[in-house]
C-alpha positions in Angstrom: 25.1 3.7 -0.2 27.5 6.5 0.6 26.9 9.4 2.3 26.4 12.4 0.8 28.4 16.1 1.0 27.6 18.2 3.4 26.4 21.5 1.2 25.7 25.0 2.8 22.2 25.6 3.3 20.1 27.6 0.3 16.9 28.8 -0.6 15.4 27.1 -3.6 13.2 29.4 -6.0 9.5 28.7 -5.7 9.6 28.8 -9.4 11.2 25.5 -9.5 8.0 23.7 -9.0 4.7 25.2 -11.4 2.1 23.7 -9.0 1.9 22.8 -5.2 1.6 18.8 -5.6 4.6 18.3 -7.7 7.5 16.1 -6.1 10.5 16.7 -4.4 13.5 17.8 -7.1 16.9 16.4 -6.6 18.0 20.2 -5.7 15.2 20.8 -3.1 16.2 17.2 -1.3 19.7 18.6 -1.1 19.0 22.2 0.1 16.3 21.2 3.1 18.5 18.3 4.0 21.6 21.1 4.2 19.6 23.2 6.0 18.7 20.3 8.9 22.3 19.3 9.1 22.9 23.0 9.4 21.4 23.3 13.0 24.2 21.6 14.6 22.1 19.6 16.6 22.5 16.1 15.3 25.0 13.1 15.1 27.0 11.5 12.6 25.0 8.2 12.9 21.7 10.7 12.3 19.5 8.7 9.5 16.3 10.1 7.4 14.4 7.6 7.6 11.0 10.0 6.0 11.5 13.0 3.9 8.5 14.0 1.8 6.9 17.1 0.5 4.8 18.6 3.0 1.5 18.7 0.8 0.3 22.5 1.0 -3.6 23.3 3.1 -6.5 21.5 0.8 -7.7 24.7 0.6 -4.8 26.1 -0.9 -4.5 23.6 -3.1 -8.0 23.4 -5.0 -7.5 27.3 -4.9 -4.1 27.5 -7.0 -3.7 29.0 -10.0 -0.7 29.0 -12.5 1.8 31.8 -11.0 0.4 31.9 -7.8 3.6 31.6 -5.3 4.5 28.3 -3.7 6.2 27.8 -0.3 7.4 24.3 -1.0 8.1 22.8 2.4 9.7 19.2 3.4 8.7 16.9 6.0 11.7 14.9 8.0 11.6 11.6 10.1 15.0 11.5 11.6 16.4 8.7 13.9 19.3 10.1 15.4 20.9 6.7 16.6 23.8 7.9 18.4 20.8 9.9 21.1 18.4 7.1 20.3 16.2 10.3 19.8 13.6 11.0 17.1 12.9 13.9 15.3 10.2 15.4 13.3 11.6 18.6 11.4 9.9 20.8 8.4 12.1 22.7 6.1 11.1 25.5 3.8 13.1 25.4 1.0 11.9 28.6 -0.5 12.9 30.2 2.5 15.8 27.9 3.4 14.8 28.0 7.1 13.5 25.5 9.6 9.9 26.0 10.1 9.6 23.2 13.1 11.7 21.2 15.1 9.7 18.5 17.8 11.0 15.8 19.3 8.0 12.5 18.2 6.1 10.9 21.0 8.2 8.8 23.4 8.5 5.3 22.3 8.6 6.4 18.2 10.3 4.1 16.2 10.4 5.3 12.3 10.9 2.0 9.6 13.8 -0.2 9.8 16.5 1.3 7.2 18.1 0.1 4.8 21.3 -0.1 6.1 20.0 -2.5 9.3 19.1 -5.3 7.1 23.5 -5.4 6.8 24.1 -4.6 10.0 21.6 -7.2 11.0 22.8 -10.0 9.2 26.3 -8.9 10.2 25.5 -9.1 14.3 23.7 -12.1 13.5 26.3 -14.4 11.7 29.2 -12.7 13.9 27.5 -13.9 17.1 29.0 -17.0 18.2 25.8 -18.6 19.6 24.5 -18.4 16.2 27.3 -19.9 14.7 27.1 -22.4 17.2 23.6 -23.6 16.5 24.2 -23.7 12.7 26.9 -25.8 13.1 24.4 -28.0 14.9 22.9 -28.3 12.5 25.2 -28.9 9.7 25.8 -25.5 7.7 29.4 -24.8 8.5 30.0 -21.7 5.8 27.7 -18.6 6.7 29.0 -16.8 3.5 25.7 -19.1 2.4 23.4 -18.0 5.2 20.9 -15.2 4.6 19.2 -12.8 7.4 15.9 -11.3 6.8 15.9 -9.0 9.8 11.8 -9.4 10.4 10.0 -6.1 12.7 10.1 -7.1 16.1 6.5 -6.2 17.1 5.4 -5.8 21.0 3.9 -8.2 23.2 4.9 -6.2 26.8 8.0 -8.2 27.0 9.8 -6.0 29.9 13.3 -6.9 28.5 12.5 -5.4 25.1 11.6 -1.9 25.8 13.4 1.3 25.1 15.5 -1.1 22.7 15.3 -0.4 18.8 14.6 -3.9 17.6 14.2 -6.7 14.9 14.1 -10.6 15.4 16.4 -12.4 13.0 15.1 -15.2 10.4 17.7 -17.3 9.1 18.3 -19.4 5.4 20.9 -21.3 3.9 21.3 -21.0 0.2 23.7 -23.1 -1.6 24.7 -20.2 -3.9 24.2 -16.4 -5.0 21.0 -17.5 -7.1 19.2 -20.1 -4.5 16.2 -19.6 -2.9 16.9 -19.7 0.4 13.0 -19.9 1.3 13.5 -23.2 0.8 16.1 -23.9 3.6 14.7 -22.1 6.9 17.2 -22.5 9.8 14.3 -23.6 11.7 14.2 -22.8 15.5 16.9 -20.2 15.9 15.4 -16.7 16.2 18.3 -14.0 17.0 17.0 -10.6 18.6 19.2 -7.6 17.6 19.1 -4.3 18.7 20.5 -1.8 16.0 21.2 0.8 17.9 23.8 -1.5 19.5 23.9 -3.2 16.4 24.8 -6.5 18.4 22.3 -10.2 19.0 21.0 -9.3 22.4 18.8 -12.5 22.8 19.2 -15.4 21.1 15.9 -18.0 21.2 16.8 -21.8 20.1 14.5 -24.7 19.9 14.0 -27.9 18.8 17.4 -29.1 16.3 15.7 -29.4 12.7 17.8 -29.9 10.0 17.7 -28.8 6.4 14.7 -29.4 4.4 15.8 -31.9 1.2 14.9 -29.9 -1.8 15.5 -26.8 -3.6 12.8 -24.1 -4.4 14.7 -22.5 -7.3 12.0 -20.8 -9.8 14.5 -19.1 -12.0 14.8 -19.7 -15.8 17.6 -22.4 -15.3 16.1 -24.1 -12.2 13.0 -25.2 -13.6 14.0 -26.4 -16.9 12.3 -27.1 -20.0 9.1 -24.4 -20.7 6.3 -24.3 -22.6 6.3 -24.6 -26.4 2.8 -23.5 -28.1 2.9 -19.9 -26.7 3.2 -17.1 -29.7 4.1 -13.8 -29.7 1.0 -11.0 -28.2 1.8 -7.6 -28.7 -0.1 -4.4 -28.4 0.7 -1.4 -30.4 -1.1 2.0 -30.9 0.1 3.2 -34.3 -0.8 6.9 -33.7 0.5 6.8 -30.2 -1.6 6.9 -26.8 -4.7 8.9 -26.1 -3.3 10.4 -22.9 -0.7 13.4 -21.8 1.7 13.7 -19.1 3.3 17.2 -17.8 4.8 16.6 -15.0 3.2 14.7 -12.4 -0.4 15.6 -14.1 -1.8 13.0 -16.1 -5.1 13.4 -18.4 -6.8 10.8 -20.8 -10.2 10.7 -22.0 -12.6 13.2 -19.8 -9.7 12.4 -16.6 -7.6 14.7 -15.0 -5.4 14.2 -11.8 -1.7 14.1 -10.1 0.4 10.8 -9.5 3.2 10.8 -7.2 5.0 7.7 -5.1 5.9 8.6 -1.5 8.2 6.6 0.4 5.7 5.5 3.0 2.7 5.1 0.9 3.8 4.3 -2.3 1.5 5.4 -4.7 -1.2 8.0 -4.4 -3.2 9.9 -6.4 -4.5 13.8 -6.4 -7.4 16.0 -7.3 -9.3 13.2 -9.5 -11.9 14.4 -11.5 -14.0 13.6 -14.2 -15.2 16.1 -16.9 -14.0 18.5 -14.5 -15.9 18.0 -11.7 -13.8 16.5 -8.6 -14.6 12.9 -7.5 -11.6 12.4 -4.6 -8.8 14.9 -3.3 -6.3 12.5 -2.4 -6.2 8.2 -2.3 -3.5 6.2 -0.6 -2.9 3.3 0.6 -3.0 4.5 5.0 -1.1 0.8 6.2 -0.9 -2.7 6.1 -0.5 -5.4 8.1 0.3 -9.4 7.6 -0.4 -11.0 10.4 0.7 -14.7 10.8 -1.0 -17.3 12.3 1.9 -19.9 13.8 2.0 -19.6 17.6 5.3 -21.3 17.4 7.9 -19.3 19.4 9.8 -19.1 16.4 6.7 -17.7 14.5 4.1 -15.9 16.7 5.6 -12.7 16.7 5.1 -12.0 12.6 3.1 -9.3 12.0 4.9 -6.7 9.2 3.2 -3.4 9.0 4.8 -2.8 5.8 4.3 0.5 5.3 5.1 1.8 8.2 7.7 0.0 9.3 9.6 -0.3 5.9 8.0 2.0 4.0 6.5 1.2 0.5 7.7 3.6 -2.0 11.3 3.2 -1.4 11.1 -0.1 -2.2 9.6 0.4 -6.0 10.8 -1.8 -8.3 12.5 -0.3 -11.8 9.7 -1.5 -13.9 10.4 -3.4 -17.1 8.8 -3.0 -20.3 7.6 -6.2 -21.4 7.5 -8.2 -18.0 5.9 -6.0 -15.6 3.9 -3.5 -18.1 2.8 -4.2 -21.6 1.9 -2.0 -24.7 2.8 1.8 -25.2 3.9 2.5 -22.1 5.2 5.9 -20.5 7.3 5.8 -17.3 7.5 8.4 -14.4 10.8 8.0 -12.0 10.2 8.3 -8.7 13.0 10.4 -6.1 13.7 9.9 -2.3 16.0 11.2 0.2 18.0 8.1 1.0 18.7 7.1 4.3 21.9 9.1 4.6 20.5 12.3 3.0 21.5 12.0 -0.4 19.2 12.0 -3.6 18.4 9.0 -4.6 16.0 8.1 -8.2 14.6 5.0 -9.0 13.9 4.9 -13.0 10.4 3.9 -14.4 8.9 3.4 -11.1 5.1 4.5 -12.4 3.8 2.2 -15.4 1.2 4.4 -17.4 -0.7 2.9 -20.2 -3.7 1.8 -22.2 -5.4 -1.3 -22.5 -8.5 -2.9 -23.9 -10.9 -4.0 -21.4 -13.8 -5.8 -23.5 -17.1 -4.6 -23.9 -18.0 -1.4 -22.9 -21.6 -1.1 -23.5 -23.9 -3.4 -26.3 -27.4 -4.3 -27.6 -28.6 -6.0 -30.0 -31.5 -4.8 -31.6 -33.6 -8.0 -33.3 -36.0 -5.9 -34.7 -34.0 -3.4 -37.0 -31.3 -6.1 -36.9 -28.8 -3.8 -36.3 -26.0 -3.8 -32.9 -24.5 -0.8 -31.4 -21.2 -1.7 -29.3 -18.7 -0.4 -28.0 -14.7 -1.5 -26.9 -13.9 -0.6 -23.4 -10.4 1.1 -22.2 -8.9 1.9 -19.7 -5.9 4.1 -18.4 -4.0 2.0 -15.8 -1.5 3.7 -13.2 0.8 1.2 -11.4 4.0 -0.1 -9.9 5.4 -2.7 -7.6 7.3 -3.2 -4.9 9.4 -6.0 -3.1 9.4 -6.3 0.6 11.8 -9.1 1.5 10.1 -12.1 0.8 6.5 -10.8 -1.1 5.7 -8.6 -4.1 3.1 -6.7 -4.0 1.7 -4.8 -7.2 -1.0 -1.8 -7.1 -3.0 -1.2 -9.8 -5.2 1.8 -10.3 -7.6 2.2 -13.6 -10.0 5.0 -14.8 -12.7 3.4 -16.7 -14.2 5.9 -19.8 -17.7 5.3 -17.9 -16.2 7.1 -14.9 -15.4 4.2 -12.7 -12.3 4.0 -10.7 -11.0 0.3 -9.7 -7.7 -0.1 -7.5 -6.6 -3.7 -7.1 -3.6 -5.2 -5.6 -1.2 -8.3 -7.1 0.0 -9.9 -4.1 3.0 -12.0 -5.7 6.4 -14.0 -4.6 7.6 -16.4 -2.0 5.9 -17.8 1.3 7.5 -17.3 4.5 8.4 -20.7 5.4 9.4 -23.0 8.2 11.6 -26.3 8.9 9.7 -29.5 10.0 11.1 -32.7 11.0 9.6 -36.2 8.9 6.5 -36.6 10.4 5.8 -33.6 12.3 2.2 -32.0 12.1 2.6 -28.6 10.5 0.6 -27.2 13.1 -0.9 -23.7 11.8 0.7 -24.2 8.5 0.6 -26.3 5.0 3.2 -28.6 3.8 4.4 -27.3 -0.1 7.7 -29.5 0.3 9.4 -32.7 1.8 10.0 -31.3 5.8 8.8 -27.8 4.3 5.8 -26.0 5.9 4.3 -21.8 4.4 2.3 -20.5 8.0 -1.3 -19.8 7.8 -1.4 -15.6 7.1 -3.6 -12.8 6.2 -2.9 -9.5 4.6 -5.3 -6.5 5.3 -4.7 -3.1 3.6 -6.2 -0.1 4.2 -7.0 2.7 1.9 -7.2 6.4 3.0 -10.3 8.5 0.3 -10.6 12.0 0.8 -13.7 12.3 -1.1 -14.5 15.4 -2.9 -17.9 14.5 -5.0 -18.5 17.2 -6.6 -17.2 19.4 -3.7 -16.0 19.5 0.0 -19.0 18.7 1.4 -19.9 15.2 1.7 -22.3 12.9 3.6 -21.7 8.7 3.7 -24.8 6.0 3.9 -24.5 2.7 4.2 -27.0 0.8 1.4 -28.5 -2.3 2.1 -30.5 -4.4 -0.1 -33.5 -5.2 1.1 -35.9 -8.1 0.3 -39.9 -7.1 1.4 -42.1 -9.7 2.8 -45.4 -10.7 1.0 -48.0 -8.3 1.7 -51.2 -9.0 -0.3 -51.3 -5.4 -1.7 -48.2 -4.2 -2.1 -45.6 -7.4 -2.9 -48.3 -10.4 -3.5 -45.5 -12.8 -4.9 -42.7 -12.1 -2.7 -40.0 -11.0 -5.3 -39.9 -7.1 -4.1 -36.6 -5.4 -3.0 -35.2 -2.2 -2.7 -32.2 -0.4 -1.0 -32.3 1.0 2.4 -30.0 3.8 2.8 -28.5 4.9 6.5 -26.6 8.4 7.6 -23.9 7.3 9.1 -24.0 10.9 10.8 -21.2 11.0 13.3 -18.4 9.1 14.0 -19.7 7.2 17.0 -21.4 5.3 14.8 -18.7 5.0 11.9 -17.0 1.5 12.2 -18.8 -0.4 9.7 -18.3 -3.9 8.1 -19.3 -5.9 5.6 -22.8 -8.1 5.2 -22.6 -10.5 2.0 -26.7 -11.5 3.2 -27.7 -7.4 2.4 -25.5 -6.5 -0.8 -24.0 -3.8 1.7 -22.1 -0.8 -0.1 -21.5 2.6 1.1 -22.1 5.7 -1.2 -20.7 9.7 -0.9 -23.5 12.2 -1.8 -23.3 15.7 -2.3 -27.2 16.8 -1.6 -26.1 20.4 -2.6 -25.6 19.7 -5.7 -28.3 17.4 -7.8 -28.2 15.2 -11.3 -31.2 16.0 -13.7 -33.9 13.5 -12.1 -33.4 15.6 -9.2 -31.5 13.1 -6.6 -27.8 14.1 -5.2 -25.0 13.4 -6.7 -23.0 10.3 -5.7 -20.0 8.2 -5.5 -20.4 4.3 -4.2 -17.2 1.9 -2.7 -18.1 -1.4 -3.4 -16.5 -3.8 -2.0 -15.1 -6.7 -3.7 -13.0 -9.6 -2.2 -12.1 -9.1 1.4 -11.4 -11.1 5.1 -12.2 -10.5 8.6 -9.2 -10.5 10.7 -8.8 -13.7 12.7 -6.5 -12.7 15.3 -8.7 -12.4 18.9 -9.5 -8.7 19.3 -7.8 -8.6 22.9 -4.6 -10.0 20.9 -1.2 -7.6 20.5 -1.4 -7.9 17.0 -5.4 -7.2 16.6 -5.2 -4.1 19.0 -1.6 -2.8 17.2 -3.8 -2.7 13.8 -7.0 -1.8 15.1 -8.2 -0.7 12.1 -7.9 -4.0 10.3 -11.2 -4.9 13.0 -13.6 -3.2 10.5 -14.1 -2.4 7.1 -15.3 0.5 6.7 -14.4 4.0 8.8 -15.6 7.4 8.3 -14.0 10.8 10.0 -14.5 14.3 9.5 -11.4 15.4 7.5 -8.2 16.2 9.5 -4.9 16.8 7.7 -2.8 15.4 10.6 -4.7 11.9 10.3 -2.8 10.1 7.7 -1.8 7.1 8.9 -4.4 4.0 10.1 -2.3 3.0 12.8 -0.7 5.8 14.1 2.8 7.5 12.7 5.3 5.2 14.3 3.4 1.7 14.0 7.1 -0.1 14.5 7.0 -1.4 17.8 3.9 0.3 18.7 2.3 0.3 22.1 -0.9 -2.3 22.1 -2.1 -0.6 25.2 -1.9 3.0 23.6 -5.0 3.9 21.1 -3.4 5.0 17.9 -4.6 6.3 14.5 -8.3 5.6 13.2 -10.0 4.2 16.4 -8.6 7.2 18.5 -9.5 10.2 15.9 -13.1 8.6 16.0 -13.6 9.2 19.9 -14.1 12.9 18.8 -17.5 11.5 17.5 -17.2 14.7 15.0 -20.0 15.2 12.9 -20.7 13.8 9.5 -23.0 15.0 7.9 -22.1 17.4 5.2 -18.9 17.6 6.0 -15.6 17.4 4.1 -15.6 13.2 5.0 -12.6 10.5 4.7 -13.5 6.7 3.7 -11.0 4.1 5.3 -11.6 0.9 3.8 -9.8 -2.2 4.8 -9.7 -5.0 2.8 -7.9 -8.4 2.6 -6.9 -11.8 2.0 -7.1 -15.0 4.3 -3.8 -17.2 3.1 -4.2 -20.7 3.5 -1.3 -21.6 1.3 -1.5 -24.6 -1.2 1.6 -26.5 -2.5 0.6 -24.6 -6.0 2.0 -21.5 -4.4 5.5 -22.8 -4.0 8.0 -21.7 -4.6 6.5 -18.6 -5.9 2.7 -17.8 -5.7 0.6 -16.9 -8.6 -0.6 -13.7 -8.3 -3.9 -13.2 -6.4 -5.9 -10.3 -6.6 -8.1 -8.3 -4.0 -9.2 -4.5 -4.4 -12.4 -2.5 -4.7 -14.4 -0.1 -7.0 -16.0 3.3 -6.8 -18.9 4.2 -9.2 -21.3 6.6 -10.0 -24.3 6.5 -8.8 -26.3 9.5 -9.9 -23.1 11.6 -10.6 -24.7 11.9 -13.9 -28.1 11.9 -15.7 -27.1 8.8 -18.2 -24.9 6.7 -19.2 -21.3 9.0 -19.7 -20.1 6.7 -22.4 -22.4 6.7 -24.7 -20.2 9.4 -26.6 -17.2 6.3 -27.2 -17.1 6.0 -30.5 -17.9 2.7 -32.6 -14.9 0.9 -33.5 -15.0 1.1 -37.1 -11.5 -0.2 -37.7 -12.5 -4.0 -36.3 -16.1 -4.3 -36.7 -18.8 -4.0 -39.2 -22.4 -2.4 -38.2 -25.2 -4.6 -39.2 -28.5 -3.9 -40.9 
């Protein structure tokens, strides 16, 4: 991408944006970054790594009314590479003025940019001990080789610090459309420092050659398909049931803001249901994909994905008819690119419809007649590629006021080179001489609950069996749940237990249903890991808050991040993010409350997920419980047009 002009520095009316949640404009991303290169005090090799909208007070928020004025401010990342310096600037652009300028915590490294992946691959294939060991091993023409430039992580090597740093892993490809997955140039790991932009280690091991076969998965690589599939199509002849103005979406009793940042990728605001508020904000917080090899060419993986490439930027430009299906609206997303220049990606937000099955249904034998009724549900999603994986998040609002968020993990295995007859160690064969490492992926999710206000309490709900007691439970079948205030945050690193049921609700005791109990909101949890890595590990103590499910803390609106703002090449020996804010052991109890719930996958990959993995799915659900009298769907109406009452 090219740079873009330097313009003079402007104010942007407030009237440009009608409420305080709506995203960046083209025109504000070009005045605030005008008015940051207006300060003189940066290089040419200066990089904006992070620019987002600097989300107005809560309180200002929930308190806005159409006309009201709007300071829209912008928040800055920026890497000056020529100081090797770190910035973190915010920009009014209704005043056109700077309203901070800090240099970020020693030792801050924002994402790796865009533009290092090239200069990467560059000071790899250019450094002649590279070339050398290719040659070794039979790959003469690099024009073939391929460099995904992996975060380098920190394990207290001495050598590595102060140094802005990825480690290099290489594949061959025999042309443009190869996967080169499928070719690892096993047991060469270059260690390039961009800001030098030059290999300043270079790590060889044992000399494996080649694997034999190709892992090509595209149309023309694997051959004949599938006959007996006919067309399925959805259509809604009188169009959708839902509306879109601006970044506010409503359908059914739902109401609430969309928006894709470039760190988080998708988030949603001010949810509510029937007007009354369920969550303020919900966002993916980080994630982290630990591997499992302890190989020297492999221990070191663990990708923090969001915050050290940054999710959002990386949104695909969705595709009607592959990725979404039916009568679909898009919403674009824009960015400041790395070089300060707008930058839109087209129909990066899937909205639609779909039928979900039954919604609710009885048969009454008696009167032989059935009441049912057709579930749907209003889906929000998009997906992005992070060199080798997809990953695809899915929100849906359910008409019974459920929310469900679930993630597709999708696309190809980091791989590794074996020689005939070597044991894969901590990794599965898919191929001849091919081995995918043994890997987890943990996400967690950042819920500023609002049921049916700010203030909030949290229990954790077990289900409990009784024991026989001739009086009260003579035949041993009695159970009931067993609810505990988690009342400070001391006592707010929770995890899971399949043996009780365990979920966690949000109540509101100040406000009550019609039998007279507090309104609530419960997570429950659906398929999820425990992270394997030993707790005194550098990977388990640089993502801490993959160690436990469940964390609550007293809301703070500088604590956005699980593991800490600068995860990329993070400090193991420094606390960061959730496990640090907790030591304020603030209280909880009716309180304006955050849920952090990590979730994940254990990846012991099969040959059936080569050479590109069928999707698999994790997430979790949050559900009324008590947040009304009765069941709120009973109001769906029948579906006349495809079923006939009985009786």
């Amino acid at each position: 991408m090219g740079s873009s002009d330097v313009t003079e520095a402007r104010p942007v009316a407030a009237q440009a944006a009608r409420h305080p949640l709506e995203p960046l404009t083209e025109e504000e991303i070009r005045a605030a970054v005008a008015v940051v290169r207006a300060q003189g005090r940066l290089s040419e090799r200066a990089r904006y790594p992070t620019v987002v909208l600097m989300e107005p007070p809560k309180e200002r928020v929930l308190s806005f009314t159409e006309g009201d004025p709007i300071d829209r401010q912008v928040e800055f990342v920026v890497l000056d590479k020529e100081h090797k310096a770190t910035y973190e600037v915010v920009v009014s652009v209704t005043r056109g003025e700077i309203v901070s300028w800090q240099q970020a915590p020693e030792g801050s490294q924002p994402p790796v940019l865009w533009e290092e992946w090239d200069e990467a691959e560059e000071a790899v294939k250019s450094d002649p001990r590279f070339v050398d060991a290719c040659k070794r091993r039979g790959i003469e023409n690099l024009d073939h080789v391929m460099v995904d430039p992996v975060s380098a992580g920190n394990f207290g090597f001495e050598h590595e610090r102060g140094r802005r740093l990825v480690r290099g892993v290489a594949y061959w490809r025999r042309d443009g459309r190869d996967n080169g997955y499928a070719y690892p140039i096993e047991g060469v790991i270059p260690i390039v420092d961009l800001y030098e932009r030059k290999v300043v280690e270079l790590w060889e091991g044992s000399e494996i050659t080649l694997p034999p076969t190709h892992g090509r998965y595209d149309a023309e690589g694997v051959g004949e398909f599938r006959t007996d599939l006919r067309p399925l199509e959805i259509h809604q002849p009188e169009g959708v049931s839902f509306s879109v103005d601006g970044n506010r979406l409503r359908w059914q009793k739902w109401d609430l803001r969309v928006s894709l940042r470039s760190r988080e990728g998708l988030v949603l605001h001010t949810v509510s249901y029937d007007g009354r508020p369920i969550m303020y904000r919900a966002g993916l917080a980080e994630m982290v994909v630990p591997y499992g090899d302890t190989s020297q060419a492999h221990f070191w993986k663990a990708v923090f994905d969001a915050g050290e490439y940054g999710l959002g930027k990386m949104a695909n430009s969705l595709e009607f008819g592959c990725d979404c299906l039916g009568e679909i609206e898009y919403l674009d997303a824009m960015f400041c690119g790395e070089q300060g220049e707008p930058m839109r990606i087209k129909n990066a937000i899937c909205l639609h419809e779909e039928d979900y099955g039954i919604l609710w249904k009885h048969f009454d034998a008696r009167s032989n007649e059935t009441e049912v009724r057709r579930s749907r549900r209003f889906v929000i999603s998009y997906i992005c590629t992070v060199g080798n994986y997809e990953y695809g998040f899915y929100w849906y609002l359910y008409q019974d006021g459920a929310i469900e968020h679930e993630i597709k993990a999708t696309g190809i295995m980091q791989t590794k080179g074996l020689l005939d007859g070597d044991d894969p160690g901590y990794a599965t064969v898919v191929a001849p001489r091919l081995a995918a490492p043994h890997h987890q992926h943990f996400f967690n999710y950042r819920l500023d609950m609002t049921v049916d206000g700010l203030r909030n309490s949290v229990y954790e709900v077990d289900a409990e069996p009784l024991p026989i007691d001739p009086n009260t439970n003579p035949y041993g079948q009695a159970m009931k749940p067993r609810a505990s205030l988690v009342a400070r945050e001391s006592e707010a690193a929770r995890d899971l237990d399949l043996s009780r049921n365990r979920f966690w609700k949000v109540v509101n005791s100040n406000v009550t249903n019609e039998h007279g109990a507090p309104t609530a909101y419960r997570l429950i949890p659906g398929q999820n890991a425990t992270l394997l890595c030993h707790p005194d590990s550098a990977m388990a103590r640089r993502a801490r808050f993959a160690q436990h499910h469940l964390w609550v803390t007293a809301y703070d609106p500088e604590e956005r991040y699980a593991a800490g703002g600068y995860p990329n090449q993070s400090d193991p020996e420094v606390l960061a993010g959730i496990p640090k804010w907790q030591q304020a052991d603030r209280n909880l109890e009716n309180e304006d409350v955050v849920l952090w719930y990590t979730f994940g996958i254990t990846h012991f990959p099969r040959p059936e997920d080569w050479p590109v993995a069928p999707v698999e799915r994790v997430g979790f659900s949050l559900k009324p419980y008590g947040f009304f009298s009765r069941n709120p769907a009973l109001d769906v109406p029948p579906p006349m047009d495809h079923c006939e009452p009985s009786g």
